[in-house]
C-alpha positions in Angstrom: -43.2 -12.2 11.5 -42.8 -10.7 8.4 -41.7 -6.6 8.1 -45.6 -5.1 7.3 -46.9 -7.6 10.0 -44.6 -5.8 12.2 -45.7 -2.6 11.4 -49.4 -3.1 11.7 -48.9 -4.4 15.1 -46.4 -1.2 16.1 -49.7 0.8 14.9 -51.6 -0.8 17.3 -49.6 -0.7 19.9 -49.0 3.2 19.4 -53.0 3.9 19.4 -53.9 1.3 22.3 -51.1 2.7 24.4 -49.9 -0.7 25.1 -45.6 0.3 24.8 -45.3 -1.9 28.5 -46.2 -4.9 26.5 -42.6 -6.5 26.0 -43.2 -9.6 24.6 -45.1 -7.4 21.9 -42.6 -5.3 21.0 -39.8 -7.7 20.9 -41.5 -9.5 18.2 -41.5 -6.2 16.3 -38.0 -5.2 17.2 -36.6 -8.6 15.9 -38.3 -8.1 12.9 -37.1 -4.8 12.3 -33.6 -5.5 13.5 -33.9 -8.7 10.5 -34.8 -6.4 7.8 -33.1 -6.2 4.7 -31.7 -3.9 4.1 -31.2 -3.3 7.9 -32.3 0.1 9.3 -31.6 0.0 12.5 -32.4 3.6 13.3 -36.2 2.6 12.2 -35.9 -0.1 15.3 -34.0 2.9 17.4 -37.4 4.8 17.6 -39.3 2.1 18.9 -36.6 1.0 21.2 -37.1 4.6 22.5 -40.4 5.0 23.5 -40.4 1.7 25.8 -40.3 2.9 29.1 -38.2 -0.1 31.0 -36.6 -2.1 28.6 -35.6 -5.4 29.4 -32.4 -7.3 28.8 -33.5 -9.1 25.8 -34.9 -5.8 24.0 -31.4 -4.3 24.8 -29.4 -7.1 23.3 -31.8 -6.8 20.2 -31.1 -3.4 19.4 -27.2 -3.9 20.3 -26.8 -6.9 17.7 -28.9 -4.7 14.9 -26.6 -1.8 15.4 -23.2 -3.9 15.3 -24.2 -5.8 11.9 -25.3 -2.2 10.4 -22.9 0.2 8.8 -22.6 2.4 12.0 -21.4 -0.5 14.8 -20.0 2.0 17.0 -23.4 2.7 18.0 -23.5 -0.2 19.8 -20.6 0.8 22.1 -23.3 3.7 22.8 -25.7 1.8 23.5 -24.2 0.1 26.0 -23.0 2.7 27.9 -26.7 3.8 28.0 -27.5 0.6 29.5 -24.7 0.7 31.7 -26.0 4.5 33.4 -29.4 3.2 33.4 -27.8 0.1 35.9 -30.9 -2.1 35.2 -30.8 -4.8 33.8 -27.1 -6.0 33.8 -25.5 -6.8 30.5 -25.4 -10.5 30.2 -22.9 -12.6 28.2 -25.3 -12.1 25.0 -24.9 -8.5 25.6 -21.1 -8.5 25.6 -20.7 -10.9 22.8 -22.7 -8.7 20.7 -20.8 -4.7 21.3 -17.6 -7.2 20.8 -18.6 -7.8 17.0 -19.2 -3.9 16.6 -16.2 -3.8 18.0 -15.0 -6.3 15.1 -17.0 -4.7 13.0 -16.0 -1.5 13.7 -11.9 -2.2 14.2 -11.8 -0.3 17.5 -9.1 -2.5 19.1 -9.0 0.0 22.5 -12.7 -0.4 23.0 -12.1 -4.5 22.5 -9.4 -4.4 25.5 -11.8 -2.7 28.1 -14.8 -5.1 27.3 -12.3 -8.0 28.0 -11.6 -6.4 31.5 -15.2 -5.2 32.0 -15.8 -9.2 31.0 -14.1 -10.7 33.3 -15.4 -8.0 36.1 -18.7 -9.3 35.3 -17.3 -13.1 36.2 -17.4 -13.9 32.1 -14.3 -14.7 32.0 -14.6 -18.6 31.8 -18.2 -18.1 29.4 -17.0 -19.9 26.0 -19.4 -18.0 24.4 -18.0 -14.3 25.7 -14.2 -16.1 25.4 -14.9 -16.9 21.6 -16.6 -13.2 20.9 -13.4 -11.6 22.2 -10.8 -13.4 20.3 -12.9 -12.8 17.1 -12.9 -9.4 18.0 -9.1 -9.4 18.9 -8.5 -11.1 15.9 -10.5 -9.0 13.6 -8.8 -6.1 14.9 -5.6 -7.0 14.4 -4.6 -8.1 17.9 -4.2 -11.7 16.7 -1.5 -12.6 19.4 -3.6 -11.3 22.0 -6.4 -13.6 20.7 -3.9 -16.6 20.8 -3.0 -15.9 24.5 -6.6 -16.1 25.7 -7.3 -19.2 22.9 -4.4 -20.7 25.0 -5.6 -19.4 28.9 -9.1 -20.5 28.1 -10.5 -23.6 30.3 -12.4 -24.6 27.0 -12.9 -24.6 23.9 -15.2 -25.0 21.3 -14.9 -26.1 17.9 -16.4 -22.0 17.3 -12.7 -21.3 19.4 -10.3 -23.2 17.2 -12.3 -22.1 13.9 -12.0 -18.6 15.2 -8.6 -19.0 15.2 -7.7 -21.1 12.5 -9.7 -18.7 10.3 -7.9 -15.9 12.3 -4.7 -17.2 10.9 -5.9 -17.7 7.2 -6.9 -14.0 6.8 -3.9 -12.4 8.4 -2.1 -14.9 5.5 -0.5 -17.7 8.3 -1.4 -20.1 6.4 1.6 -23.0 8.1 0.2 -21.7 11.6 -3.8 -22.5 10.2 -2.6 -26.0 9.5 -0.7 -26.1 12.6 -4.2 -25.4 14.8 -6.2 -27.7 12.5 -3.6 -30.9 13.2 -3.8 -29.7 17.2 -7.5 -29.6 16.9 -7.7 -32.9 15.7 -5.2 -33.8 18.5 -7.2 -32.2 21.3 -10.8 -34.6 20.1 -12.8 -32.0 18.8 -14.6 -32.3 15.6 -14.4 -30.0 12.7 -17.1 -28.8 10.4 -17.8 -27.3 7.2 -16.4 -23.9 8.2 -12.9 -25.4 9.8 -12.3 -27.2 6.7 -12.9 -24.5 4.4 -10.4 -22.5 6.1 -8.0 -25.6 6.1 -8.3 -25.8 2.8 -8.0 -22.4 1.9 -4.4 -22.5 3.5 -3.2 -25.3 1.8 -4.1 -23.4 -1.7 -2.4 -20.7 -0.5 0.6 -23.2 0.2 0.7 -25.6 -2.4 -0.5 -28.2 0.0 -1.6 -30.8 -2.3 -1.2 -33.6 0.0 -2.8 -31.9 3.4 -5.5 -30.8 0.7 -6.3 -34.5 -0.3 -6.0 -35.4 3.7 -8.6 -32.9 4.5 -10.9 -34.2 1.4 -10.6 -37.7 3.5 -11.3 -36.1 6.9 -14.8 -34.3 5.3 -15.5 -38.2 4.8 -14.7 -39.5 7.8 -16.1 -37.0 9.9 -19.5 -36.8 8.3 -19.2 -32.9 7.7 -22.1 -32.2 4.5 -20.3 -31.6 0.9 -22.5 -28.2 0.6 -21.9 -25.8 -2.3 -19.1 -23.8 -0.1 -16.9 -26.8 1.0 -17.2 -28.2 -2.9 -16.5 -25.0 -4.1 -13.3 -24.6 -1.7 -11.8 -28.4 -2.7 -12.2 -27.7 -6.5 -10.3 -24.0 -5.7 -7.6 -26.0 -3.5 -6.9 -29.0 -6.0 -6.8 -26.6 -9.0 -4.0 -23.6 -6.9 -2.4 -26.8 -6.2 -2.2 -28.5 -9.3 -5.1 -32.0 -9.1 -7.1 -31.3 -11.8 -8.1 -34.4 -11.7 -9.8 -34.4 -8.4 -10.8 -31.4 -9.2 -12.6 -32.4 -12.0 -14.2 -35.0 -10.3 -15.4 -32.8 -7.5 -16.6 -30.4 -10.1 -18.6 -32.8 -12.0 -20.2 -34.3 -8.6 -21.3 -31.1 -8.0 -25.5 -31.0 -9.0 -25.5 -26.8 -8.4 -22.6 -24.8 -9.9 -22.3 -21.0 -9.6 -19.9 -18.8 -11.2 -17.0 -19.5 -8.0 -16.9 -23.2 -9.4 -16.5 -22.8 -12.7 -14.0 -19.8 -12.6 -11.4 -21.6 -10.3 -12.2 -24.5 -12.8 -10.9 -22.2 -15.6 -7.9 -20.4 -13.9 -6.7 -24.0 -12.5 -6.7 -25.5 -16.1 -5.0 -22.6 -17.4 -2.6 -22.5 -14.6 -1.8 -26.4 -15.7 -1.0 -25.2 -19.2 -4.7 -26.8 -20.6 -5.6 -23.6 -21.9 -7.8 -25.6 -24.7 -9.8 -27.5 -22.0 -10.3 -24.2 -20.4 -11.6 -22.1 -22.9 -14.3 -25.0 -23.2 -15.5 -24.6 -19.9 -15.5 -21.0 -20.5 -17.6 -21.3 -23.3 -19.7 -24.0 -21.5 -20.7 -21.6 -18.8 -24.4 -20.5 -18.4 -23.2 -17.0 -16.5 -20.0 -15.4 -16.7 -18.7 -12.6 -15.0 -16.0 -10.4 -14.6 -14.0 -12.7 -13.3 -14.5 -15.5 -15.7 -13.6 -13.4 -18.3 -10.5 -11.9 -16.4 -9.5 -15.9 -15.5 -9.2 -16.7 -19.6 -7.6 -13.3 -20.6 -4.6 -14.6 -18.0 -4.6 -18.0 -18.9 -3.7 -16.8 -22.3 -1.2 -14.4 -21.6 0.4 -17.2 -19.0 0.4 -19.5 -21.9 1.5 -17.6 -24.0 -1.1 -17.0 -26.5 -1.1 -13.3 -26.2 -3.1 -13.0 -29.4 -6.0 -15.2 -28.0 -6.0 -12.3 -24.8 -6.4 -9.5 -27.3 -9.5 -11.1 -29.2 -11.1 -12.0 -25.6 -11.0 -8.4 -24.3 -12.6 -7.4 -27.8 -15.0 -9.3 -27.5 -16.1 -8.3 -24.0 -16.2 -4.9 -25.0 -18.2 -5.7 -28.0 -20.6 -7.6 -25.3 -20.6 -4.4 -23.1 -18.8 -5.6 -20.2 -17.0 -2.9 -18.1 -13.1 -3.9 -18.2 -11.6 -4.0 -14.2 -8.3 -3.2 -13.7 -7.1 -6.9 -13.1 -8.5 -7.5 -16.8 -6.7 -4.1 -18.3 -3.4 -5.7 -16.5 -3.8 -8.7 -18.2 -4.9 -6.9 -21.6 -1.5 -4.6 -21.7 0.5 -7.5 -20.7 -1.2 -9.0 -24.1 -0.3 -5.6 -25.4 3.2 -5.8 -24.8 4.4 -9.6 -25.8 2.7 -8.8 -28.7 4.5 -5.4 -29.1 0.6 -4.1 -30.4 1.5 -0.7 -29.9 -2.6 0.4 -31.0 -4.5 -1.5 -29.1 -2.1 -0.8 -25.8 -2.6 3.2 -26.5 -6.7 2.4 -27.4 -6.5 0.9 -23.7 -4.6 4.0 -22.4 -7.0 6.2 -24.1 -9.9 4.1 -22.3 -8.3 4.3 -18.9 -8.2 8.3 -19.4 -11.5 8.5 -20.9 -13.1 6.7 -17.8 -10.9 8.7 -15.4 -9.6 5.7 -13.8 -7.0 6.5 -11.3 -3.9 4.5 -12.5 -2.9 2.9 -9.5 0.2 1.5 -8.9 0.3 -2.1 -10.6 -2.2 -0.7 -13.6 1.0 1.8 -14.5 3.4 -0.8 -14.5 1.5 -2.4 -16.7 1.2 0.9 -19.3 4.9 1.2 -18.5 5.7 -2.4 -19.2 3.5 -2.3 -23.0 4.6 1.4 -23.9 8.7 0.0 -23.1 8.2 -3.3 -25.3 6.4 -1.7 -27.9 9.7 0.7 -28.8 7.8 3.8 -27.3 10.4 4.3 -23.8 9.9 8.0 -24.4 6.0 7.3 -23.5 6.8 5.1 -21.0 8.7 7.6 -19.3 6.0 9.8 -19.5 2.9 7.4 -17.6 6.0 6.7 -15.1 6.8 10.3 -14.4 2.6 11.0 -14.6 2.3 8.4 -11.6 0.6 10.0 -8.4 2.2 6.7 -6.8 4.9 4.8 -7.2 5.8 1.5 -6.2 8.5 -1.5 -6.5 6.2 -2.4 -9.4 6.3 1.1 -11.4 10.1 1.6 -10.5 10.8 -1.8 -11.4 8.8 -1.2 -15.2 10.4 1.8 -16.1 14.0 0.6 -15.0 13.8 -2.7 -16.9 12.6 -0.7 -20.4 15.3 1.4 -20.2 17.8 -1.1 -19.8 16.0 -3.1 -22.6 16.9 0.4 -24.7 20.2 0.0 -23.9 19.9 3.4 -21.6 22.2 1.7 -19.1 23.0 5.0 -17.8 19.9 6.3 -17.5 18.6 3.1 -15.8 21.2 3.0 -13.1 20.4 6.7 -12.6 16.7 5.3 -12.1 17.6 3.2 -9.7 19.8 5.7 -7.8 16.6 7.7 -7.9 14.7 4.3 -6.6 16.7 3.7 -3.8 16.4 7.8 -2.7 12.9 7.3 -2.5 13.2 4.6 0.0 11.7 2.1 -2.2 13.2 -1.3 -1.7 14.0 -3.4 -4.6 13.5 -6.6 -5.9 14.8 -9.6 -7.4 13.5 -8.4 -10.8 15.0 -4.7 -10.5 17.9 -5.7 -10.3 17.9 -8.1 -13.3 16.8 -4.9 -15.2 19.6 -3.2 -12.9 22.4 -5.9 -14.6 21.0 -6.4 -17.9 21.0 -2.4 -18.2 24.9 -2.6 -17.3 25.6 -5.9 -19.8 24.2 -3.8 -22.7 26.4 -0.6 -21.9 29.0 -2.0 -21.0 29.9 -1.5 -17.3 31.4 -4.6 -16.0 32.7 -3.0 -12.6 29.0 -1.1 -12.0 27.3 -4.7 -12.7 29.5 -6.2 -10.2 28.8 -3.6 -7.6 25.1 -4.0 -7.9 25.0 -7.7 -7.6 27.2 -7.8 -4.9 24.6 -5.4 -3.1 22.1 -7.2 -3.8 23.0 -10.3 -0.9 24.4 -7.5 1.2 22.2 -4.7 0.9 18.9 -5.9 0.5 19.2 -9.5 1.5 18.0 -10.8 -1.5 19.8 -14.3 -2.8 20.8 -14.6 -6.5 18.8 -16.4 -8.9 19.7 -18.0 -11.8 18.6 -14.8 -14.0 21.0 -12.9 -12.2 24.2 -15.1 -12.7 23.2 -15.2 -16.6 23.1 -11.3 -16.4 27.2 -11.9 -14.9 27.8 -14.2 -17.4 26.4 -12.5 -20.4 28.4 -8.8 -18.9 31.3 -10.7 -18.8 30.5 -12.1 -22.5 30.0 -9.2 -24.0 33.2 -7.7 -22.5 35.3 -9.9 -24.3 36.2 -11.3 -20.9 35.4 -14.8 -21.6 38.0 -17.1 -19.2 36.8 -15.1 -16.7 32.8 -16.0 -17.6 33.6 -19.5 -17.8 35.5 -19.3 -14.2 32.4 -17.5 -13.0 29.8 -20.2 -14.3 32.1 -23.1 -12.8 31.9 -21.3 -9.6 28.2 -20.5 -9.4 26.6 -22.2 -6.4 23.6 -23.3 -8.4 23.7 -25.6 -11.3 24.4 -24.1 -14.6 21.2 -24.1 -17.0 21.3 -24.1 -20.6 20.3 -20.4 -20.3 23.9 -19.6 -18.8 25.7 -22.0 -21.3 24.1 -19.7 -24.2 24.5 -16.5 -23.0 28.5 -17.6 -22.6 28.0 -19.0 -26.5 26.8 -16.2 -28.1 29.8 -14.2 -26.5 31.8 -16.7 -28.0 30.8 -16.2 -31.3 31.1 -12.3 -31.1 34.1 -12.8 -29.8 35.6 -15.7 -32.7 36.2 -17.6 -29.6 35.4 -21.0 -31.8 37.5 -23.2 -29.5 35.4 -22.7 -26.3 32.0 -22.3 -28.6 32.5 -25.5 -29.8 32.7 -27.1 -26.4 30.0 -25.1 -24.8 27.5 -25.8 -27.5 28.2 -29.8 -27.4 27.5 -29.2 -23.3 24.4 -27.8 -24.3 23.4 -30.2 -26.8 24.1 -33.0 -23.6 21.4 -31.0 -21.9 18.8 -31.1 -24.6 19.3 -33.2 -27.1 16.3 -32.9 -29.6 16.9 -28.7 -29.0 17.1 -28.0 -32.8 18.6 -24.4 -32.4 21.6 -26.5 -30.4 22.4 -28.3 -33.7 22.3 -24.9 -35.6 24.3 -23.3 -33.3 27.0 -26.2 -33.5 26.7 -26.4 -37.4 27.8 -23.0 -37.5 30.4 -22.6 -35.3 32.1 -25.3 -37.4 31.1 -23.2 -40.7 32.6 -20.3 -39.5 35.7 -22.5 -38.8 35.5 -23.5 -42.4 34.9 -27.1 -40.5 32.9 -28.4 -43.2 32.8 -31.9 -42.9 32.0 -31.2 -38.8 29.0 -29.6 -40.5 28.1 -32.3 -42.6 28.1 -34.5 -39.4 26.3 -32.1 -37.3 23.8 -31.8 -40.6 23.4 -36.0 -40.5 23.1 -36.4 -36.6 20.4 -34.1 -37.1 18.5 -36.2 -39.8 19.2 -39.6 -38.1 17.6 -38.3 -34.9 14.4 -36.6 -36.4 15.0 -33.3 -34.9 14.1 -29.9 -36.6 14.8 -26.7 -35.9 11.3 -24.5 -35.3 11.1 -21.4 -38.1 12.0 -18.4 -36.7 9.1 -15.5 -36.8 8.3 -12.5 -36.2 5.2 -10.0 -36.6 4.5 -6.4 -37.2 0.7 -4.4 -36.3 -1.0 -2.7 -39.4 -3.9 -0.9 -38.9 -4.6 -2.7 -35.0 -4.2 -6.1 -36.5 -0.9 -7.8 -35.8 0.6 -9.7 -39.1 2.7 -12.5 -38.0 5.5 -14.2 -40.6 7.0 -17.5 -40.5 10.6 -18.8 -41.6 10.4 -20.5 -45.0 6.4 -20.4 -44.8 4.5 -20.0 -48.3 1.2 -20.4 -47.3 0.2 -16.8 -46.2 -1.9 -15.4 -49.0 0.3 -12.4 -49.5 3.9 -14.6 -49.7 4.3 -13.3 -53.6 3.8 -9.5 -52.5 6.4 -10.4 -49.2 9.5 -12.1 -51.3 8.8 -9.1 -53.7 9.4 -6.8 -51.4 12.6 -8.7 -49.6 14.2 -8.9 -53.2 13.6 -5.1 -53.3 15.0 -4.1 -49.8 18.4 -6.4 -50.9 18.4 -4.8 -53.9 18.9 -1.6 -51.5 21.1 -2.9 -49.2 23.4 -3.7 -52.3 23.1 -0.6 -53.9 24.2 1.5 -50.3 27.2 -1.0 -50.0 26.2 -3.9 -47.7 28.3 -7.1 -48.2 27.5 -10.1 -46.0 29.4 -11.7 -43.4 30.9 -14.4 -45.4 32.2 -16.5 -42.5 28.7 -17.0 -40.9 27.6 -19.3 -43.9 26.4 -22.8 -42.8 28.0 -24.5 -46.1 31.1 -24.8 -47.4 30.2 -22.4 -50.8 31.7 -19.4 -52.7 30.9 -16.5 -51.3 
């Protein structure tokens, strides 16, 4: 019946008088109750002027009140009932006040309707038994759930879904895997919604192989490929790396909404095929703020931090409203770029919006305005912060120890660990890069020691390179190399280098020499690793060690890649090449290099002879 049918026959009613006529006015409560938008208290008025309701009539009202936004009417309603002693609640009754309860996340109210269910002799009703563990579950009484999941004499496939699902949401993902296997063990049959869940928490997990196992149990068990299963196999294969299967998947698919084709997107650029995914992105009939979110972060994951910048222009210029996931990923742009403008533009649009900068947004600010040279204003959207968290601590304390303000930035984190906040593996690599820079071997050694002890947190191969290049810089080189050979991990090329370049500060040539043929042995078509070598031996007036390095070089077709760098003009970032002469403005740039040497000459610089790559007068 549709809503004004309802309406004309509640007229009716009202001026023949006929309110005892039940099977009348259930007909127009049910449509009510399925109006959209729901108004339940509409339905309330009718429900009020029948004299004797029966049971069906109360569970109407009762399920129209615990899907609306006030559920805890619904409790009310049943105590009504319950005064009124006739009819008794049936198990229809209790499984609807349970999803208010759900609804509502009133966990107390959910414990008295599972003694007043098994009171009423419920207690072995699937139906009631499922309705309280979704209620338990929703409430956060998810071991309570499991215990009556466990004490039930049977289940459903609605019981192991419930708590399968139960486990996804409260992020249990090995547990949701665990019930699917024992659900399979136990006979039952799974459908679309188990498998959407299963496959949920194998993207969370990485799961590629369960993920493809499930794809064969869909199969196998005759459960439909409808949009949301499809939808949930593209979004597992792409968190978990099968683009090709979920390519396929994707292009089996006859509808496609914007879900599909934005896990298409973020999987590709996750993979590193950030061409591939622009494509989609451009193939897409409807984007949203999602899709356009999804691209930004593929770029600035890929690297292509430039690419990001242009997006988010254009989105604005297409009058999309930024959210704060896209402004994170347009700062981050902001700050491997070091484009000071457009990071202060996007500061000046957060303000101008009054958008609350919440925790992870003022890292971000923090993160651009600390990269981009400007710690001073870094300082200041850090001290600004209504909240703080490991995020916004961790920001402010890594800037200033990429300033050098070693000081300052164990002062930070003095201040960090005062305010209870408990760091993280990347504080403290601010923590001991913050000490390398100033100096202060003993305070570096202190923190990282903490950091096992203190805070339980295990060493990573960042860390150790922080030790190694402390010690470097130091001067304390036996004791670096000691270090590295006792490191419980494998030495990367990472900690080799950080350990070379204090060689070379050092004149050390002996030990650079060896280090830099260990890192060669790592990678050997790394150009820089040739360079490196080549002039070691140059500044050991080694020349014919050069000439060799030079050759090996040639005979092996490796090149070094031009170093570059970039400066922002006017909100447009200029980027310059090594050696290149094809920028339009390359006259106007040597011009200008010849003028600042001139300079340099003129105030009294003399370069560093002994860092020449050739065996030539100085």
């Amino acid at each position: 019946m549709s809503i004004s049918h309802a309406r004309q026959l509640h007229a009716r009613i009202i001026i023949t008088g006929q309110s005892h006529h039940h099977l009348s006015l259930a007909k127009i409560l049910t449509s009510y109750c399925q109006s959209e938008p729901l108004r339940p208290s509409t339905s309330r008025v009718l429900f009020d002027s029948v004299r004797s309701p029966n049971v069906f009539l109360w569970n109407t009202i009762i399920r129209a009140y615990a899907r609306s936004d006030v559920p805890q009417e619904a409790l009310v309603l049943l105590q009504c009932m319950l005064r009124r002693a006739d009819p008794s609640p049936n198990a229809y009754t209790l499984s609807f006040v349970l999803d208010a309860c759900a609804n509502s996340g009133i966990v107390a109210h959910g414990r008295c309707l599972h003694a007043f269910a098994v009171r009423l002799g419920f207690e072995s009703n699937v139906y009631v038994l499922n309705a309280l563990m979704h209620s338990l579950s929703r409430s956060g009484e998810l071991e309570w759930a499991r215990k009556l999941f466990d004490e039930s004499p049977q289940r459903d496939v609605v019981s192991w879904n419930i708590m399968i699902s139960s486990y996804v949401h409260s992020g249990r993902f090995e547990e949701a895997l665990s019930n699917f296997a024992a659900m399979e063990d136990n006979g039952v049959k799974g459908n679309a919604v188990t498998v959407v869940s299963a496959l949920s928490a194998c993207a969370q997990l990485g799961r590629l192989e369960m993920g493809r196992r499930i794809h064969g149990y869909i199969g196998t068990n005759g459960i439909g490929l409808n949009e949301i299963v499809q939808n949930a196999l593209i979004d597992m294969y792409a968190k978990c790396g099968g683009m090709i299967e979920a390519r396929r998947t994707f292009d089996e698919m006859h509808s496609k909404n914007t879900i599909t084709w934005n896990s298409m997107i973020s999987g590709y650029a996750r993979a590193g095929f950030i061409d591939i995914a622009r494509r989609l992105f451009d193939e897409m009939p409807n984007r949203n703020i999602i899709s356009w979110t999804s691209m930004m972060t593929g770029y600035v994951q890929n690297e292509q931090p430039g690419h990001a910048i242009s997006l988010f222009r254009e989105l604005l210029l297409k009058g999309f409203e930024p959210d704060e996931v896209m402004m994170v990923s347009a700062l981050s742009a902001c700050a491997d770029l070091g484009c000071l403008d457009q990071g202060k533009s996007i500061h000046g649009f957060l303000n101008k919006r009054g958008i609350h900068l919440r925790c992870m947004l003022g890292a971000s600010l923090i993160d651009m305005y600390a990269k981009s040279g400007r710690v001073d204003a870094a300082l200041r959207v850090f001290n600004g912060l209504k909240e703080k968290d490991v995020n916004s601590w961790t920001a402010i304390i890594t800037g200033l120890a990429l300033h050098g303000q070693g000081r300052a930035c164990l002062s930070m984190f003095g201040s960090m660990e005062q305010s209870q906040i408990a760091p993280n593996a990347v504080t403290f690599v601010g923590v001991l890069c913050a000490c390398s820079h100033a100096g202060l071997v003993d305070d570096g050694f202190r923190h990282f020691n903490r950091m096992r002890r203190v805070y339980g947190i295990e060493p990573e191969i960042e860390h150790f390179g922080c030790m190694v290049d402390l010690l470097g810089r130091a001067g304390r080189l036996d004791e670096a190399e000691d270090f590295i050979l006792k490191m419980p991990i494998e030495p990367t090329a990472g900690i080799w280098s950080a350990l070379l370049g204090a060689c070379r500060i050092h004149g050390n040539f002996k030990v650079a020499e060896t280090v830099a043929r260990a890192l060669i042995d790592l990678d050997p078509h790394h150009g820089g690793r040739y360079v490196l070598l080549s002039n070691i031996y140059a500044a050991g007036s080694k020349w014919e060690d050069v000439t060799k390095v030079r050759k090996k070089m040639k005979d092996l077709k490796v090149e070094k890649e031009p170093g570059w760098s970039w400066i922002e003009v006017d909100a447009t970032v200029k980027q310059f090449f090594a050696g290149d002469q094809t920028n339009l403005q390359h006259g106007e740039v040597m011009l200008m290099l010849e003028d600042i040497n001139r300079r340099l000459k003129y105030e009294g610089y003399v370069p560093l002879g002994n860092k020449s790559p050739c065996d030539i007068d100085e």
